[in-house]
C-alpha positions in Angstrom: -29.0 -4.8 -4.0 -25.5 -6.3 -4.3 -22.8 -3.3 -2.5 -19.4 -3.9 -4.1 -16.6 -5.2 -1.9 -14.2 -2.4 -2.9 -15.1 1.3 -3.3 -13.5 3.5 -5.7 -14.3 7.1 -5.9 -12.0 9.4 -8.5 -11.7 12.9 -7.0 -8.7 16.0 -7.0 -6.4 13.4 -8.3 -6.5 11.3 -5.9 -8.0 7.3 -6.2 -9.8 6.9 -3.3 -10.0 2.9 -2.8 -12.0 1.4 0.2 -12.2 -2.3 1.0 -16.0 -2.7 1.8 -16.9 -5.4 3.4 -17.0 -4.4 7.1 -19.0 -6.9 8.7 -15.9 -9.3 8.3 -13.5 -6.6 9.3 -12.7 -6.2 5.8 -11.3 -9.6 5.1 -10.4 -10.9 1.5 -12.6 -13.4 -0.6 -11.5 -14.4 -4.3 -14.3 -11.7 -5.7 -13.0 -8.9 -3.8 -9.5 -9.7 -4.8 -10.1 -9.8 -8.2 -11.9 -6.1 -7.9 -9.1 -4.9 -6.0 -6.9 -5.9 -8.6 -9.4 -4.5 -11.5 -9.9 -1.1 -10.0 -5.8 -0.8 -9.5 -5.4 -1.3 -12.9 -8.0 1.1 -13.7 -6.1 3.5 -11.9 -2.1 3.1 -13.4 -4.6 3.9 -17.4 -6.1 7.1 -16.3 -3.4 9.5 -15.8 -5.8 11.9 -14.2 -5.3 10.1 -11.3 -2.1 10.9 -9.5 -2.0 9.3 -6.4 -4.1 6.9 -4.3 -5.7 6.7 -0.9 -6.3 2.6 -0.2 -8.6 2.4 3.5 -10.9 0.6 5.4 -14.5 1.0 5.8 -15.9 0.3 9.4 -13.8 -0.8 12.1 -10.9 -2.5 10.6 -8.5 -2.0 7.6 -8.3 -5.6 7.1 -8.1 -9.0 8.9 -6.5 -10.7 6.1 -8.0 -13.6 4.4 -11.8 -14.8 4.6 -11.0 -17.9 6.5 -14.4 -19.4 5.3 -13.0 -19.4 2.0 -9.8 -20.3 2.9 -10.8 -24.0 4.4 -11.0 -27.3 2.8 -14.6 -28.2 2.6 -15.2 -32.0 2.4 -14.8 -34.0 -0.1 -12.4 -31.0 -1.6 -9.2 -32.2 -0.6 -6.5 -29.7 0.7 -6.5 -26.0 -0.1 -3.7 -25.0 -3.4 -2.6 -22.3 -1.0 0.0 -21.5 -3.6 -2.5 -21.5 -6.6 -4.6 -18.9 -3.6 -1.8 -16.6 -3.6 -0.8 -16.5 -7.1 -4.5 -15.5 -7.9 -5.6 -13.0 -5.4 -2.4 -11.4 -2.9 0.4 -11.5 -5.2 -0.9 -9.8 -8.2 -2.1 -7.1 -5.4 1.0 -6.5 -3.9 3.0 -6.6 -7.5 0.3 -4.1 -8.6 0.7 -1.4 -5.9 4.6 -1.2 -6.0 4.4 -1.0 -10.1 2.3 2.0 -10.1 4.1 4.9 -11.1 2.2 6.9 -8.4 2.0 6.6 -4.8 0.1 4.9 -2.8 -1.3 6.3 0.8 -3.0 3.7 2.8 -4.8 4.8 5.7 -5.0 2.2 8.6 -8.2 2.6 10.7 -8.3 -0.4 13.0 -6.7 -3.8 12.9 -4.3 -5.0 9.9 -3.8 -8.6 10.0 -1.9 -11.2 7.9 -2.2 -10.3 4.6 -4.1 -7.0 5.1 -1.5 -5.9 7.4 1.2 -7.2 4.2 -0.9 -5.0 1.8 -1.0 -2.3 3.8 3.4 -2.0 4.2 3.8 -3.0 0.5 1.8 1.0 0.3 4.3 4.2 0.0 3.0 5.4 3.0 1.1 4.1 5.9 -0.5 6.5 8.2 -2.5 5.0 11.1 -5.0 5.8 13.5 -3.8 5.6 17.2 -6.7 2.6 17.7 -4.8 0.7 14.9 -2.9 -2.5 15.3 -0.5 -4.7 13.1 -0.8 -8.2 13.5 1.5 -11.2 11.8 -1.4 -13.3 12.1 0.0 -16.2 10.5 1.4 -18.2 12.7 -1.5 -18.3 15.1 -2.9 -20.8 12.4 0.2 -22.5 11.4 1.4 -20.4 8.5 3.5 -18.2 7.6 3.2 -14.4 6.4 2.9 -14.1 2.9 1.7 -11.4 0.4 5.0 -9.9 0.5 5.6 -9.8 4.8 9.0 -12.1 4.0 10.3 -9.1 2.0 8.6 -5.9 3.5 9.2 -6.4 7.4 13.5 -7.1 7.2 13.4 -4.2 5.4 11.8 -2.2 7.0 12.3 -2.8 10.9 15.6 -5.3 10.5 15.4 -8.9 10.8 15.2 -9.4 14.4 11.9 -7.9 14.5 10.8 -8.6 11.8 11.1 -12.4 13.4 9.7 -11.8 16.5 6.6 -10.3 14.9 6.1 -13.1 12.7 6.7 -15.5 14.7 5.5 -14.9 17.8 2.5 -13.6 16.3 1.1 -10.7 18.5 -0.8 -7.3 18.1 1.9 -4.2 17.1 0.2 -0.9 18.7 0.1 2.0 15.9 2.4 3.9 18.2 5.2 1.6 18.7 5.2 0.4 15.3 5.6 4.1 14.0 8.3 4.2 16.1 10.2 1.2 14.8 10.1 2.3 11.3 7.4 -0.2 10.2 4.6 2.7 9.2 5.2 6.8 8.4 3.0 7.6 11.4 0.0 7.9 13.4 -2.4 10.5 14.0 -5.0 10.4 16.9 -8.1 8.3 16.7 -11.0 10.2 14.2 -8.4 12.1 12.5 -7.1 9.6 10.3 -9.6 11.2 7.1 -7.5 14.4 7.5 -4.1 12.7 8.4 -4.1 10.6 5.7 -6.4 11.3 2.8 -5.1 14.8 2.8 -0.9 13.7 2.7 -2.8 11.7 -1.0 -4.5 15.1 -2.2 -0.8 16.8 -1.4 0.6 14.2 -3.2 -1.9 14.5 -6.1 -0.5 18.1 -6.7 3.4 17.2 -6.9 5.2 16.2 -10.0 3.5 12.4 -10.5 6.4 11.8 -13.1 8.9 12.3 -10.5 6.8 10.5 -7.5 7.3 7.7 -9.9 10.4 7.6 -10.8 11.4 8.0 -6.9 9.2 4.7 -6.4 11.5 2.8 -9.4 14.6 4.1 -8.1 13.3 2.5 -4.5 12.4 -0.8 -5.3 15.2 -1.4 -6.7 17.6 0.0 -4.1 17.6 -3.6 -1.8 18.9 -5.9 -4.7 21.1 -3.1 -7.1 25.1 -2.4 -6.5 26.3 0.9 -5.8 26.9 0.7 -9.4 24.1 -0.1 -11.1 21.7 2.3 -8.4 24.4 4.9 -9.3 23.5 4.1 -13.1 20.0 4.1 -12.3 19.7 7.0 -10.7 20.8 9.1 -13.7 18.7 7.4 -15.7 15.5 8.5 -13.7 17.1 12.3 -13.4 17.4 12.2 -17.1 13.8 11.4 -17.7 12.5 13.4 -14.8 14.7 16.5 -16.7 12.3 16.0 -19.6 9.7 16.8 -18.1 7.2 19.3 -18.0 6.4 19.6 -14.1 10.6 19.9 -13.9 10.6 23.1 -16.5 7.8 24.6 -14.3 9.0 23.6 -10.9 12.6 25.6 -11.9 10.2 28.8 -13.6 8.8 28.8 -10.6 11.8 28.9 -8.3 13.3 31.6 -10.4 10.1 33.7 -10.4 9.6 33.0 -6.3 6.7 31.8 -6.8 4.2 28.4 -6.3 4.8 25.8 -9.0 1.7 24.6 -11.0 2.5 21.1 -11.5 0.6 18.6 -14.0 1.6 15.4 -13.8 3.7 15.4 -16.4 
């Protein structure tokens, strides 16, 4: 019996996504890619589904790319790394920062090159205390890609975010909560709880909104004051039609819990 690489189970609203092939640690091959990138897009049509939980199964979240795929075999010539990355990371990364809900991933063990890239282009990354963050890269004489050139400045500055990729080593869940790479951590066999449950809160909160907060955030590193300014009252205008903002203000008024949809 084949078992898929990627595991997607629909439940409360939330996507929960697994990368499934744990005797590799969870490392990437063209066909689990390509699934990755189906089921993603299975989840941004179904509007049922208002947030998502991406994890690892086994021991790691991911060490990056199958390396046995990645090689030149002989008589092949040299790998199109380019052509690689246009075809499996890139349409990944551009996926999960498009979706117009959030995106939890839950870090179990080691992220490495581009799984540790996947995992900061998420909304929020919540890791076990046994996890690690590794710019792999280098080690074999490349450099970061699947989005690690535009995450890392961003989110821990540009000196460390060029001493981690090119020096290379292990980042301890700990210290890289504490930098601002990741939201936090949350002891070791606690990370079901710690970060599938922040997904099934965010499953119950206006998804419209959560969405419009994402748009307003990617596009906060490139806009002027002026056109985030502009921006911003364009989200707030759509977020004022809808539904979850009439209940959200019913709510407030009548002290009580709002009932949001989604919508």
């Amino acid at each position: 019996m084949t078992v898929s690489s990627i595991l997607f189970e629909p439940k409360d609203g939330v996507a929960r996504i697994t990368l499934n092939r744990p005797d590799v640690l969870n490392s990437f091959d063209k066909a689990m890619a390509a699934e990755l990138q189906r089921v993603l897009a299975l989840v941004a049509a179904d509007a049922s589904l208002r947030a998502v939980y991406l994890t690892g199964a086994g021991r790691a979240f991911s060490a990056g790319q199958d390396l046995a795929e990645a090689v030149a075999r002989e008589g092949r010539g040299v790998v199109n790394f380019a052509e690689h990355l246009r075809r499996t990371y890139n349409p990944i990364v551009r996926a999960i920062r498009a979706l117009p809900k959030p995106v939890v991933c839950g870090v179990n063990g080691a992220a490495a090159g581009a799984g540790a890239n996947i995992a900061l282009a998420c909304d929020l990354v919540i890791a076990s205390a046994e996890a690690k963050f590794i710019q792999a890269f280098i080690n074999i004489g490349l450099v970061p890609d699947s989005g690690g050139t535009f995450f890392l400045p961003r989110l821990v500055g540009t000196a460390r975010a060029t001493a981690l990729m090119m020096l290379g080593q292990p980042l301890g869940a700990t210290e890289a909560a504490e930098m601002g790479l990741i939201y936090k951590v949350v002891p070791a066999g606690t990370l079901e709880e710690g970060g599938y449950m922040v997904a099934r809160q965010l499953a119950c909160q206006p998804t419209a909104a959560l969405g419009l907060i994402k748009k307003l955030l990617n596009s906060s590193g490139t806009n002027t004051l002026e056109e985030q300014l502009e921006l911003e009252a364009e989200c707030q205008a759509a977020a004022g039609k809808s539904s979850d903002y009439t209940e959200g203000v019913r709510a407030f008024l009548e002290k009580r819990k709002p009932a949001f949809v989604g919508r």
